[in-house]
C-alpha positions as CSV (number, residue, x, y, z in Angstrom):
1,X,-18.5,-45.4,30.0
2,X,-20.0,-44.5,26.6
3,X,-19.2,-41.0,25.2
4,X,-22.1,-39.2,23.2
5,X,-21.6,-38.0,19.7
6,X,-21.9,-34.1,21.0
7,X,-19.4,-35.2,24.1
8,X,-16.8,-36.4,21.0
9,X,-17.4,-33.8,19.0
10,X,-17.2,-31.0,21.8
11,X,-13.7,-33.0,23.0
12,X,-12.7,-32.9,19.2
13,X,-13.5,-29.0,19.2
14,X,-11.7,-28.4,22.2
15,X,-8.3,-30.4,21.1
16,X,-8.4,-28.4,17.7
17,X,-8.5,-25.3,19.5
18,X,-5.7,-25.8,21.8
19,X,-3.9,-26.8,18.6
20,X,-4.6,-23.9,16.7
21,X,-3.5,-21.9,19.7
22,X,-0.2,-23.6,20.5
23,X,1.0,-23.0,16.8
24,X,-0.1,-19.6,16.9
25,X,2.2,-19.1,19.9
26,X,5.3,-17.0,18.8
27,X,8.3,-19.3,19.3
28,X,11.3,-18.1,21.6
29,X,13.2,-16.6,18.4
30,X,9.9,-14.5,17.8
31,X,9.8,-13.2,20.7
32,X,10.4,-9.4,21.0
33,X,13.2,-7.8,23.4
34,X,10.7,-6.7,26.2
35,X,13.0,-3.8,27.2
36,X,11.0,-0.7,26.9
37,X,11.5,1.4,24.0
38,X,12.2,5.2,23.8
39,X,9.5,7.4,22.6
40,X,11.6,8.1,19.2
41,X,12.2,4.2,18.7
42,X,8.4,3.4,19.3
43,X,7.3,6.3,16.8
44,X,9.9,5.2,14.0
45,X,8.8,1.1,14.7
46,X,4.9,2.4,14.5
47,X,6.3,4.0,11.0
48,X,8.0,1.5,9.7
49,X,5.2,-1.3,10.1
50,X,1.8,0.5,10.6
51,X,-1.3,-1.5,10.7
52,X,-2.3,-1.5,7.2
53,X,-6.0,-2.9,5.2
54,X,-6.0,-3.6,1.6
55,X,-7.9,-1.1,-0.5
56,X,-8.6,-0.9,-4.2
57,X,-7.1,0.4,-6.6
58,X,-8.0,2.9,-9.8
59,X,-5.6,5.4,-12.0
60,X,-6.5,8.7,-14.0
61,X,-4.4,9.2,-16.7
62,X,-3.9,13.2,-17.8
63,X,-1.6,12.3,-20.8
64,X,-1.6,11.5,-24.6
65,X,-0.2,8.6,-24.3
66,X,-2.1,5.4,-23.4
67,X,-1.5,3.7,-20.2
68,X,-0.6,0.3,-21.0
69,X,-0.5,-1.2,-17.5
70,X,0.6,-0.1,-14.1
71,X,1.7,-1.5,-10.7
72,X,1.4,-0.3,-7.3
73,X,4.0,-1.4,-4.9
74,X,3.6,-4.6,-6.8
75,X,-0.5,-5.2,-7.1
76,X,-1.3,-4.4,-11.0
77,X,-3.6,-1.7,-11.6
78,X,-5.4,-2.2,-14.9
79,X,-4.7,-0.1,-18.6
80,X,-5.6,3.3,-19.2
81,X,-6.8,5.7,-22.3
82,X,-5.3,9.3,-23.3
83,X,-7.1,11.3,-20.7
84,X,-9.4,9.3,-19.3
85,X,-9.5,5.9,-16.4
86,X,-11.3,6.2,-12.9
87,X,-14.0,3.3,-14.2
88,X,-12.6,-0.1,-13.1
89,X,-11.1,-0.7,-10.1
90,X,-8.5,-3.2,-8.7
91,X,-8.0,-5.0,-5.9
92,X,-6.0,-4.9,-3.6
93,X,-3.0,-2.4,-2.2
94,X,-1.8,-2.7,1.0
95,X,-2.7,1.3,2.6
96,X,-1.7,2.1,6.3
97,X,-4.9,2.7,8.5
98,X,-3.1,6.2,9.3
99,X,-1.0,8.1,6.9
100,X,2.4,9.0,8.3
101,X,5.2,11.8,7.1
102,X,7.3,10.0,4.8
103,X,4.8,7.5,3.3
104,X,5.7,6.3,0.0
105,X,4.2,3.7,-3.2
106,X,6.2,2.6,-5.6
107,X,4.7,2.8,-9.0
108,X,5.6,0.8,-12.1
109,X,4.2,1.6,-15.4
110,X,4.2,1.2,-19.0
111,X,3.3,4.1,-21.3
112,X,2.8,4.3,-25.1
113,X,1.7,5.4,-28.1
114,X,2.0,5.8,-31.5
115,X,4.3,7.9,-33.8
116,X,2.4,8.5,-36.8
117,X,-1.7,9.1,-37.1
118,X,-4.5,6.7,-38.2
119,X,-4.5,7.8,-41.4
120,X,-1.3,7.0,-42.4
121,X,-1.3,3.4,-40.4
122,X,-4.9,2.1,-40.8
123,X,-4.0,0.0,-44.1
124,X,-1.4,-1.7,-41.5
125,X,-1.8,-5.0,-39.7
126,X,-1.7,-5.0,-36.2
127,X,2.0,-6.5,-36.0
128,X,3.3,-4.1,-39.0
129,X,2.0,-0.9,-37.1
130,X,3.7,-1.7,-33.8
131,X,6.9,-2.9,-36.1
132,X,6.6,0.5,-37.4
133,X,5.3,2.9,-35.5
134,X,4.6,2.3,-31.9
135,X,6.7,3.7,-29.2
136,X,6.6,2.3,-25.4
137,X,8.1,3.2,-22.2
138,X,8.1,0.8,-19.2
139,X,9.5,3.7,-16.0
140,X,9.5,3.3,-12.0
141,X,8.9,5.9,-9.3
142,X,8.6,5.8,-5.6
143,X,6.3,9.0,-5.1
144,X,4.8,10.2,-1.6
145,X,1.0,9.3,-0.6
146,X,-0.8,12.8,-0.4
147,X,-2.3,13.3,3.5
148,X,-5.6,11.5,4.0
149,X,-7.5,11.1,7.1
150,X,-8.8,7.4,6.7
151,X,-8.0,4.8,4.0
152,X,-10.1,4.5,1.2
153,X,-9.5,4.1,-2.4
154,X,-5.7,4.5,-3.9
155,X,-5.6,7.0,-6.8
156,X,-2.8,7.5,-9.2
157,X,-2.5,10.3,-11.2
158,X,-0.4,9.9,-14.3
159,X,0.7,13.3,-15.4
160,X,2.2,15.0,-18.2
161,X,6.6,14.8,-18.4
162,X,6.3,11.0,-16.5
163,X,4.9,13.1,-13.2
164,X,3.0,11.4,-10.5
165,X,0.3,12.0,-7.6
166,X,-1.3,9.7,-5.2
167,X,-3.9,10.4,-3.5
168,X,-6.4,8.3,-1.4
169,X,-10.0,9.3,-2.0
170,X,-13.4,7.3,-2.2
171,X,-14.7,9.7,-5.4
172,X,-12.9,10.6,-8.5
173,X,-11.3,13.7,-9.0
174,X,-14.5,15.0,-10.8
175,X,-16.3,15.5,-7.5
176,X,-15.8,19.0,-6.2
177,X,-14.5,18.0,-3.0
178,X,-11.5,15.6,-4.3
179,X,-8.5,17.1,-2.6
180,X,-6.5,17.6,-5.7
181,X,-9.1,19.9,-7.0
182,X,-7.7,18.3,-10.3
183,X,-10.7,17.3,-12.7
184,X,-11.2,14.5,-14.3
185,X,-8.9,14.2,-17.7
186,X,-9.7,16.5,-20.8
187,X,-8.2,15.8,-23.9
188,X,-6.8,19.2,-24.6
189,X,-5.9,18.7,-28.4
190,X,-8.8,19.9,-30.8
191,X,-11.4,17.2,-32.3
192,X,-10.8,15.9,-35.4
193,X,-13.3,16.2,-37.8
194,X,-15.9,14.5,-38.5
């Protein structure tokens, strides 16, 4: 009896299926207790592991000092001027499809700046003015998620005194209808001039 090519390669599709479906199969130490659980146990195991999507990822810094680099719950964010970010995004952050009470990010960042003015550094190289004049700050903080009704963008807010906010919002916080009703960063020092 001679097979056809399409017969072999119809067999051949059929054997890699079954394949990929026997080592999907949860083995006998995977398998879940199939007792029923209370309402309270469900609720906290739906908490605890939510179905999540990965989302990108953009900060807003409302400081004076720069923000060097940031990570959220370990996916790196990107750098950020004195007042200003929003432009470049990052991907990705793991983000629950529904937020829950109690839902946290923890946020890693390093902050900086420097101690004296241009005009008394800009006759310095590069590696003398950090010698001499730069200070940096590397902090951690696990802050709450603000409410959101579906995931979207993750936002961190870097505020003045090491402060945080997250929110999750597909525009910046220059549109009207951002929930934190924030702004977008303004440098509130006076201009140099000119």
């Amino acid at each position: 009896m001679r097979m056809t090519t399409a017969t072999l390669r119809w067999l051949l599709c059929a054997l890699l299926l079954c394949l990929g479906m026997v080592a999907c199969k949860p083995s006998q130490s995977d398998a879940k207790d199939e007792r029923p659980l209370s309402p309270a146990a469900e609720a906290a195991q739906r908490a605890a592991s939510p179905a999540s999507i990965g989302v990108s990822l953009r900060g807003y810094n409302f400081t004076y000092e720069g923000v060097q680099s940031f990570w959220v719950d370990g996916s790196y964010g990107a750098n950020l001027p004195p007042y200003g970010g929003g432009g470049g995004e990052t991907c990705c952050v793991r983000l629950p499809f529904a937020w829950h009470d109690g839902q946290t990010m923890t946020v890693k960042w390093t902050i900086g700046h420097y101690t004296l003015p241009w005009e008394q550094r800009k006759h310095m190289t590069i590696d003398e003015e950090h010698r001499c004049c730069w200070s940096e700050r590397t902090l951690e903080k696990t802050v709450p998620v603000q409410r959101y009704d579906e995931p979207s963008v993750v936002q961190v807010f870097f505020l003045p005194n090491d402060e945080l906010e997250i929110w999750v919002y597909d525009a910046g916080p220059q549109n009207p209808e951002h929930p934190s009703r924030r702004g977008y960063p303004v440098d509130p020092r006076p201009k140099p001039a000119e």
